[in-house]
N, C-alpha and C positions, 0 to 999 in steps of 0.2 A: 687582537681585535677586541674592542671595547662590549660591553655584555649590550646596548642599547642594540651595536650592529648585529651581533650576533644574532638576537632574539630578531631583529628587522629581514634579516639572512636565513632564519628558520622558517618564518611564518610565508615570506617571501617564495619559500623552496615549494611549501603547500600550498600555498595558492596556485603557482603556475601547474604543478603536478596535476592538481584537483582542476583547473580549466582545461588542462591538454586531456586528459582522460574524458572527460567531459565532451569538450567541444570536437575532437577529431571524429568520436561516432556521429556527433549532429552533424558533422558537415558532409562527412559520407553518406547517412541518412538521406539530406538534404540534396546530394546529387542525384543520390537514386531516383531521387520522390520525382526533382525537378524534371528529369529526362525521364519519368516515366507518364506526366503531364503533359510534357511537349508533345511526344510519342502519340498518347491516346487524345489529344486534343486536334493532333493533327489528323486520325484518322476519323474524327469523329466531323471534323469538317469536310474531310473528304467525302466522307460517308453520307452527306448533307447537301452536298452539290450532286451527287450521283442520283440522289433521293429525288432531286427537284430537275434535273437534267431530262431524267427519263422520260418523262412523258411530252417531252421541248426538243427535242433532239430536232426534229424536223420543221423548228419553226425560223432557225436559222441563228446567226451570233448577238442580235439587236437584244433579243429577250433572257439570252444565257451570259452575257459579259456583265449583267449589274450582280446577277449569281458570285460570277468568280470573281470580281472584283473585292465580293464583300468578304471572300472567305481569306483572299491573299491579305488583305488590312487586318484581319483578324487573326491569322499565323504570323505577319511579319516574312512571309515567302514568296513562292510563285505558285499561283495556278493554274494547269492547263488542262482544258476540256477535248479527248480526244474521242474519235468515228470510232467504228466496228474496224476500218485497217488500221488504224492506229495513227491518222494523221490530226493532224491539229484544228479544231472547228475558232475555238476561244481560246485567247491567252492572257492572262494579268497582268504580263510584260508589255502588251502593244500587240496589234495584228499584222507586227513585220513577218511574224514566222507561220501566217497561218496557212493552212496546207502542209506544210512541213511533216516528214512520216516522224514520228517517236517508235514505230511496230520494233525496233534493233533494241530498245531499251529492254534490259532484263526485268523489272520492273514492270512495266506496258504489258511489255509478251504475258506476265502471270495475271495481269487484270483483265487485259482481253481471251484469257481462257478459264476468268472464271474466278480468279484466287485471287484475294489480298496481298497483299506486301508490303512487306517496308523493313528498311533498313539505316547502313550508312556507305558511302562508297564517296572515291573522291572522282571529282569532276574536271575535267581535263580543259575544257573551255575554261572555264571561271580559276581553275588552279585552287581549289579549297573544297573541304570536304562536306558533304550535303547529306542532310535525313533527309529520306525520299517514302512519298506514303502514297500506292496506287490503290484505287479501286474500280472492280466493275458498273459499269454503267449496263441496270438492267429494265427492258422494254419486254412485258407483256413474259417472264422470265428467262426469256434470251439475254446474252450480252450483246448488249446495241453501241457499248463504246467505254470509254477509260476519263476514270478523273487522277491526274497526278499532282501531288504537292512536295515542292520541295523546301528547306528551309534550310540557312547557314549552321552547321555546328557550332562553330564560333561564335553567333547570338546567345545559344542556348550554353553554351561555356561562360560566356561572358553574365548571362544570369547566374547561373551558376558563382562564379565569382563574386558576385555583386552582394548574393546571400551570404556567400562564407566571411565575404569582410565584414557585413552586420554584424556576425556572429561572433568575429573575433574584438570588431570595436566593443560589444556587449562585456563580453571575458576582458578586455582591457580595463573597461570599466569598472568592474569588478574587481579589478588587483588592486587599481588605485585606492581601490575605496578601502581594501583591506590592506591595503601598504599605511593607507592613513591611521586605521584604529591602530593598525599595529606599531606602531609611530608614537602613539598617543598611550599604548598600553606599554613601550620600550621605555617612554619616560617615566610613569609610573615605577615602575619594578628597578631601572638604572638609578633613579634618588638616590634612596636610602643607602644601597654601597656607596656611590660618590659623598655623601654626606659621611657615612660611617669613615670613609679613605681621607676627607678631608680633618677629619678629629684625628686621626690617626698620627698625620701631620704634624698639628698640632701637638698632641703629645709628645710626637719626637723631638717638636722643637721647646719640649720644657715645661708645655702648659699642662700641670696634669691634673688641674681642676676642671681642663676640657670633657666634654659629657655628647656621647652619642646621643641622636633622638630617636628614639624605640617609635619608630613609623614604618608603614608599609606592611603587609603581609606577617603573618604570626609566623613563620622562619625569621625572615632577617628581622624582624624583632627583639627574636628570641640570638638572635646574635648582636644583637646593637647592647641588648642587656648584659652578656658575659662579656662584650667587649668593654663595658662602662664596668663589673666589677672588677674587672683586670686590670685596668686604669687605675681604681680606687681600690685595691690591693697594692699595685706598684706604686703608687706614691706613698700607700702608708709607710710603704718596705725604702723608700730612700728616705724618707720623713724617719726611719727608724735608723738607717746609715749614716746620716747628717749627722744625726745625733751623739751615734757612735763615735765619728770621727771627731767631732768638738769635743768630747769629753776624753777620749782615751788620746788626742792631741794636750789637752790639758794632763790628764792624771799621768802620763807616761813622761811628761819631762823631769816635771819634778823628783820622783824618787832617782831617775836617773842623776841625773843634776848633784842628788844629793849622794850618791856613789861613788859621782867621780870625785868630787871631793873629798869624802872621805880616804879615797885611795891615794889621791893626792898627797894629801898628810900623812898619811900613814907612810906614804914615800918617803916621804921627807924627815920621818921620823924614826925610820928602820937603819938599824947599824950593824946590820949587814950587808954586804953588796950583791948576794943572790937576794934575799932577798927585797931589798929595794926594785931591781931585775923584776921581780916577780911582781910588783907591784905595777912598776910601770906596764908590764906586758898587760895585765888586768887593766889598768887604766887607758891601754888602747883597744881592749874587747869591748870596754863600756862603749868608748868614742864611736866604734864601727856598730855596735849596737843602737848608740842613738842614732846613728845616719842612717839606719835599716830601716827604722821604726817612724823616719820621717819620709824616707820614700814612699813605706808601704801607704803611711799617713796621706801621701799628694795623690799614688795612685787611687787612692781610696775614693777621693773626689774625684774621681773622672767620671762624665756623663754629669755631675753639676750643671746647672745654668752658671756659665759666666755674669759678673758684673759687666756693668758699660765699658767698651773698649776706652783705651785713653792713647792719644798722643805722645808715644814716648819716643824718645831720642835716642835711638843706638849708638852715635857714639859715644854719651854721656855714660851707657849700658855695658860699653868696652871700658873706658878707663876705669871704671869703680868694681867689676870683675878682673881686672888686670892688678889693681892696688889688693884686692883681697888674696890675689894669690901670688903675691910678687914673693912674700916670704915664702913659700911652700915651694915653689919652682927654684928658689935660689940656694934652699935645701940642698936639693935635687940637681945642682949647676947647669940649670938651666932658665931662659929671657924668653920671657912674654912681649913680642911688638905688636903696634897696633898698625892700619893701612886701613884707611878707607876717608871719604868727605868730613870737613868739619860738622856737616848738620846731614842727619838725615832722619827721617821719621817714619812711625811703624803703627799701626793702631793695636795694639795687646796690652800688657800690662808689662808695668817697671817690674814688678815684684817676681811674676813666671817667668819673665824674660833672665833675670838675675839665676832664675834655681836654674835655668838651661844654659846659660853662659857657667855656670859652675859643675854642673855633668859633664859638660863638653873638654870641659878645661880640666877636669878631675881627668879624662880618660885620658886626654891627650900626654898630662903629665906622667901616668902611670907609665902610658907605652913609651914613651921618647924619650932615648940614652939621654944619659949626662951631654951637656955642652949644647943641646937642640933649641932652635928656638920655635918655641909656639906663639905664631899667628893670629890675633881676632882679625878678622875682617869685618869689613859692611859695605855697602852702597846699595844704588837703586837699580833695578834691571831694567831694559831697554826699554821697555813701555812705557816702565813708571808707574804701572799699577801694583809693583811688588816690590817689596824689599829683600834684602838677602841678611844675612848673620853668619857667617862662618869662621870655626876654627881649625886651624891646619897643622898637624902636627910633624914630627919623623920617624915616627913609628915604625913597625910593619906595615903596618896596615891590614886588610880584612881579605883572607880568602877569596880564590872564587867562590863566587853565588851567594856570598854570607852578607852582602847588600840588604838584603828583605828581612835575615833573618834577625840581624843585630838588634833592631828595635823592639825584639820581641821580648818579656819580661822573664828575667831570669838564664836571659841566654848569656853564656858570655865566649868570648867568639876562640878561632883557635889559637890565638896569638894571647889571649886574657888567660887561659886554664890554669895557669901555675902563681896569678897576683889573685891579692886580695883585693875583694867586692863583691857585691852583692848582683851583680845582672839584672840590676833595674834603671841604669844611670840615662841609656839610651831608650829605654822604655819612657820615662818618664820625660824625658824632652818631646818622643810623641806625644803623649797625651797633650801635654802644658800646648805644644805650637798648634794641634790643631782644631785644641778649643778656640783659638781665636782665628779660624780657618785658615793655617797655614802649613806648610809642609816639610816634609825632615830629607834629606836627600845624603849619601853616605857614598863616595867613592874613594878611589885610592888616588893618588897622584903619580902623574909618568917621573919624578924625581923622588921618589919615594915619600911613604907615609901616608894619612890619612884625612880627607879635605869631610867635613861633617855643616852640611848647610843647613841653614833655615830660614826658608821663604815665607813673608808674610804679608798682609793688605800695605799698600804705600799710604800713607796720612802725607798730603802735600806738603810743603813750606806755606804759611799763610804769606809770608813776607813774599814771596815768589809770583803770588796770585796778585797782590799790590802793584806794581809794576811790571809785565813782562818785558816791553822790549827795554827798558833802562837794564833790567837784570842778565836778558842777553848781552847788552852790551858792555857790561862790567867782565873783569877776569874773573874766571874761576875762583873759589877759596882755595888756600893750601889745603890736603893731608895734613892729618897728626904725625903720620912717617917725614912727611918733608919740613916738620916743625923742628 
């Protein structure tokens, strides 16, 4: 989860927490309040027609229904004005029911002896449940007759609802609004990391005169600052490695150079045959010493920025790798064949591609009896966004599990333990292939021996793009094998 959501996810949490704690006491509040209004509003009108009833009681229903009429428009109920037996003088409903006894109502029976009431009870005619509010109707302080009023629950619910939806549109309202600041305050505060994450980038991909901007809040500030001296500490420190390696790339050949040489002659000059022996074995300590000191030298540049990739030709990269080591395999009686298209193209470089066609070809010769032949390959992979490189030896081949580990620096696997090398040859072809984003792949073959690939970007054929359908319909070119 990105820090923008998070913080929108936090503020979010309080908000609704701080409306819910909030608004459920208002809304209980709010029912109380409201049924305790209906309640006492209704006995107050009941109490109001009983008021003005009494001393009308015997003037008949003409002058007491504009009474009940006004009070039933005023609760939203019914009004009915009952005698001393309890039957019906006036009604707010119409005079279908006048005469009619109410005396069986529970209700009634306590106002005609004198007592108020009210309650809620459900009603069996109508099927829903009714607040019911009697009073006595009192003549010269007798009870002379009953006023009853009843009203639907379900109105007073339905206000009731009507208030709590206000109350939650209001707290809606309110979230949004602090959904909004916090929105606005998530941007704020998110920058500066994203800005910081994207320099970061940046430097990974090389530029390390990239520079965080010390904005936002005195923390990430103060971290945008030690992230820019640590940048400009690590670039001094490969600005110091670059260096190192161009110079002790220079200073270290020469004396060498001039070692071997000297041992050379001195070979050549010794009469005796131990030790002449003994010369040469020194003269192949130097050799395996300068090829130590140029590994170490290639690994040295790894994390370099590469130069511009360039369009090179693999199989151009096969034959002039195969001519450099035709004498050294023929040593060793063993053939170097090539297999793969007359053109194929790679985007890396001639020069890394050479030192990995020489690793490759160095191990394979080491492990493969006399009489073996090692393989170059190439071609394009099904896509065509990739190219491949490989060489195949008949070796042993590698361990279970020792896939991962071979390319690691210094490892040398269990079939290498008892040759001479140094355990950087497959280290070094990772580094070289995946500066130019490419990949190292190592298994073994079901006919024995060891297949060693490497996949890299396709660079098309321009000639290809020139014509397609003429070039589909042309043959194939030969293989260098079927040449």
């Amino acid at each position: 989860m990105s820090l923008r959501a998070t913080i929108l996810a936090a503020i979010a949490y309080v908000l609704v927490l701080a409306i819910v704690v909030l608004e459920v006491p208002l809304v209980v509040n709010l029912s109380r309040r409201v049924d305790a209004e209906v309640k006492a509003e209704a006995a107050g009108q009941a109490q109001l027609v009983a008021t003005a009833a009494g001393d009308a009681l015997g003037e008949g229903a003409g002058r007491l229904q504009p009474l009940v009429d006004r009070a039933a428009r005023e609760l939203r109920g019914r009004v009915i004005l009952l005698d001393a037996r309890g039957h019906v003088i006036v009604d707010s409903a119409g005079p279908g029911l006048r005469g009619t006894s109410y005396a069986n109502r529970p209700e009634v029976a306590a106002a005609l002896a004198g007592e108020p009431a009210q309650g809620e009870r459900t009603s069996d005619l109508l099927d829903e449940e009714l607040l019911y509010t009697a009073t006595p109707v009192l003549d010269r302080g007798r009870t002379a007759g009953a006023v009853r009023v009843t009203q639907s629950v379900e109105a007073v619910n339905e206000e009731v609802r009507r208030d709590a939806l206000g109350l939650i549109a209001v707290g809606g309202l309110a979230l949004l609004l602090g959904l909004g600041i916090a929105w606005v305050l998530a941007i704020f505060l998110a920058r500066p990391p994203r800005m910081l994450a994207a320099t970061a980038r940046r430097v990974a991909d090389g530029d390390l005169e990239a520079r965080a901007p010390e904005l936002g809040p005195r923390e990430q500030r103060e971290v945008a600052r030690a992230f820019n001296e640590m940048t400009a500490r690590l670039a001094s420190a490969l600005a110091a490695q670059r260096d190192f390696v161009a110079n002790a790339s220079h200073q270290l050949r020469t004396p060498l150079t001039g070692l071997r040489l000297r041992l050379e002659a001195a070979g050549d000059a010794a009469r005796h045959q131990e030790v002449a022996e003994e010369l040469e074995a020194a003269e192949e300590e130097v050799v395996r010493l300068s090829r130590l000191i140029e590994n170490l030298l290639t690994l040295a540049r790894e994390g370099q920025e590469p130069g511009e990739p360039r369009r090179v030709d693999l199989a151009a990269c096969a034959r002039r790798a195969a001519e450099r080591w035709e004498a050294e395999t023929m040593l060793r009686e063993q053939r170097i064949a090539l297999a793969g298209p007359a053109s194929c193209h790679a985007w890396a470089s001639a020069d890394d591609l050479g030192i990995v066609l020489d690793n490759l070809l160095e191990n394979a010769s080491k492990y493969s009896p006399a009489g073996a032949v090692i393989t170059i390959e190439w071609g394009a992979v099904a896509d065509r966004r990739e190219t491949y490189l490989a060489v195949r030896d008949e070796g042993p081949g590698l361990a279970p599990g020792e896939e991962r580990r071979a390319t690691a620096r210094f490892h040398r696997g269990s079939a290498g333990s008892t040759s001479a090398g140094t355990g950087l040859g497959l280290a070094i072809v990772s580094v070289l292939v995946e500066r130019w984003g490419g990949t190292v792949a190592l298994r073994n073959r079901p006919e024995g021996g060891l297949r060693a690939e490497v996949r890299l970007p396709a660079a098309d054929d321009p000639e290809r793009r020139l014509n397609p359908p003429l070039d589909e319909a042309l043959p194939a070119p030969p293989t260098l094998s079927e040449r």
